[in-house]
N, C-alpha and C positions, 0 to 999 in steps of 0.2 A: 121922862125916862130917856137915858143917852140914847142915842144911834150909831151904832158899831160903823155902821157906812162914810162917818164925819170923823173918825176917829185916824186923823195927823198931824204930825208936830215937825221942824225943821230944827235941824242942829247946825252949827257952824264950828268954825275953827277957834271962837274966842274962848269957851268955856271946853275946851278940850282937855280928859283928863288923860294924866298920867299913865302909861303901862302899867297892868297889873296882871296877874294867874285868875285866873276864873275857878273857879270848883266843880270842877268835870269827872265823867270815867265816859270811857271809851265803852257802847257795848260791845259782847261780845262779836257778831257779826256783819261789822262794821265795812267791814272787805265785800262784803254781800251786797249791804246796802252802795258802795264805792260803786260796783260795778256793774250794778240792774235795774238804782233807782237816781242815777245821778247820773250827770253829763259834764264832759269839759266847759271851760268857760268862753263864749266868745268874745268876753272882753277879761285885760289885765286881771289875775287875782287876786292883785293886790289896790292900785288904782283902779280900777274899774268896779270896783265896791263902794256904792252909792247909800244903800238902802238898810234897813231891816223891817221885816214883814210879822207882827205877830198874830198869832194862830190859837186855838182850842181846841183840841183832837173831839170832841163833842162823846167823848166815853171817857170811864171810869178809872181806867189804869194806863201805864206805860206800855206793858206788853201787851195789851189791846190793839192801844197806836201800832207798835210793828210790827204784829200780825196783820192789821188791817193795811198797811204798805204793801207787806211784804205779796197781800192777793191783788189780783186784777177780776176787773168789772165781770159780774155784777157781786161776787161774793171779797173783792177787795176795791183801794183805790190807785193801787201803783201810783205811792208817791213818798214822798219824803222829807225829810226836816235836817236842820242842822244839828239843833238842839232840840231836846222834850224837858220839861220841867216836869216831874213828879208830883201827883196828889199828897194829901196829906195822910193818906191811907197807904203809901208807900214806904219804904224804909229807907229811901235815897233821897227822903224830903227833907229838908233844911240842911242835908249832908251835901250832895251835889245833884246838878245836872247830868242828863246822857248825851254824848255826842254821839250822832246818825251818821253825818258824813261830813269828809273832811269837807273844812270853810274853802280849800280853793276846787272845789267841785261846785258844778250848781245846782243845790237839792230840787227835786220837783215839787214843790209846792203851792206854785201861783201858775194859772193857764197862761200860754205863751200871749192870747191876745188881750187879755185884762189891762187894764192901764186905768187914770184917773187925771183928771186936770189936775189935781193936787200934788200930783208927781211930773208933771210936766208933760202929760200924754205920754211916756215910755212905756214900751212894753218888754217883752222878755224880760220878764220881770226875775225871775230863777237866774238869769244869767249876773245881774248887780246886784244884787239882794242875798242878806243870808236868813233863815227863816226860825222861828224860835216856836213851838210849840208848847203851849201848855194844857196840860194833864186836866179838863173840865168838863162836866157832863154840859156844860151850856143849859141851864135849866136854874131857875126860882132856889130849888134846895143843895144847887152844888156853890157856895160863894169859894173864892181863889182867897186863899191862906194867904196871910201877912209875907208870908218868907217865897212866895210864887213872885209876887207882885216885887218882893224886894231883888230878889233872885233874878229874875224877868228884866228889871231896869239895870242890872250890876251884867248883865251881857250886854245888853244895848253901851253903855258905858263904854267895857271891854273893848267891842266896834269901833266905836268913835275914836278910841284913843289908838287902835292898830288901823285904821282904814283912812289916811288921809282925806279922802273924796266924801266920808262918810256925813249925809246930809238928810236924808231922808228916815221917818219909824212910821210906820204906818197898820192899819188893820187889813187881815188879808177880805173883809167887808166892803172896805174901801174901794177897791180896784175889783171885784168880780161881786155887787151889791144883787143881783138878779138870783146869784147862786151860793152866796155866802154871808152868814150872819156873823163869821167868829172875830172876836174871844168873845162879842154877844154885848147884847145889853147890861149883864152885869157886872162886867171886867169895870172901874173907874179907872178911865185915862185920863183924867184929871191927875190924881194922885200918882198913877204911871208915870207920868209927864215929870210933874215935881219929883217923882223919885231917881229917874236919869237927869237931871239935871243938879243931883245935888251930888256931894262927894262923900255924903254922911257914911255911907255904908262899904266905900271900897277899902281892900284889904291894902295891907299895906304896902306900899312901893318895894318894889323889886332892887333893894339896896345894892346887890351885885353885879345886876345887869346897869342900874344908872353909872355906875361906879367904873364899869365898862365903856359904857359910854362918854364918858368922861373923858376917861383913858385916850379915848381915839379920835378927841378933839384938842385935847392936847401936849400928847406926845408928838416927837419927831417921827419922821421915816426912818426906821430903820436904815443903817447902810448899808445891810448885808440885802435887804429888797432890793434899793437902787442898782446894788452890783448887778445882780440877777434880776431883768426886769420880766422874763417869762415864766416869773413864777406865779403861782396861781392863777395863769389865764389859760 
């Protein structure tokens, strides 16, 4: 049987994919979660993104997970995610993901003193890290749907290709093992693994934005910038 506890893998800059849109919606009380269940970051939000930590809400739906955020102890957990992946029993499954809170906040999801050799002993770990939640009773008769697992690897992806520094996937098992089994013994991070690492499944390049990019590695300076050099600073 795996162990959720063992469950890490290291990416680097060689197999870095391309920009791509994810398949997201905003919930609706996202400003809520911004400002009750998240915190600024104490390092860069954009360099300072190391990691991603994945999760199991250990219940049966979405609006379960942000109810049970939304309470503190003992009738909630005050905490948070970036992302939630949807059951197969939801209508927002194989459509898109929910975004919690924006990626440059740090959702509360990992105890500030957790850490792991595997990560290098770091901790604040909510501060480098962005956290992915998926929709699982953690249980023999809830197995995670083809398109979880596919969905699940195409954010990690996502990461990797917007987060230069991005090096680190791990289980949130891993780093707090005394008090956390998820995504559990039945998530295969084998197959996890193989599936952010591959390019099988990401949507297609953002032909506008490369195109742009393009643009502004090889065009001139404008001479009307240069005349004006205090323009947009």
């Amino acid at each position: 049987m795996a162990d959720p506890t063992e469950y890490v893998f290291k990416l680097d800059s060689s197999g870095r994919p391309a920009m791509f849109p994810i398949p997201e919606k905003v919930v609706s009380n996202i400003h809520w979660f911004n400002t009750n269940r998240a915190s600024n970051r104490i390092f860069h939000s954009v360099d300072g993104i190391e990691g991603v930590v994945i999760h199991a809400t250990a219940g049966g739906s979405t609006s379960g997970a942000l109810t049970w955020w939304r309470g503190t102890p003992p009738n909630g957990a005050k905490a948070s995610a970036h992302w939630i992946v949807p059951d197969e029993d939801e209508t927002a499954h194989g459509n898109h993901v929910w975004a919690v809170v924006y990626e440059t906040l740090a959702a509360w999801h990992v105890r500030n003193s957790a850490t792991s050799p595997e990560i290098d002993n770091k901790k604040k770990i909510n501060h480098w890290t962005l956290g992915i939640e998926i929709v699982n009773r953690q249980n023999d008769s809830d197995t995670f749907s083809d398109w979880q697992y596919e969905v699940t690897a195409l954010l990690v992806r996502y990461c990797w290709a917007k987060y230069p520094n991005m090096k680190y996937v791990f289980s949130h098992a891993l780093v707090d093992p005394s008090r956390r089994s998820d995504p559990g013994d039945e998530f295969d991070w084998t197959r996890f693994e193989a599936l952010v690492r591959s390019s099988d499944n990401d949507p297609a390049v953002d032909e506008e934005a490369e195109n742009l990019l393009l643009a502004m590695d090889t065009e001139n300076v404008p001479t009307a910038y240069l005349a004006n050099k205090s323009c947009c600073m």
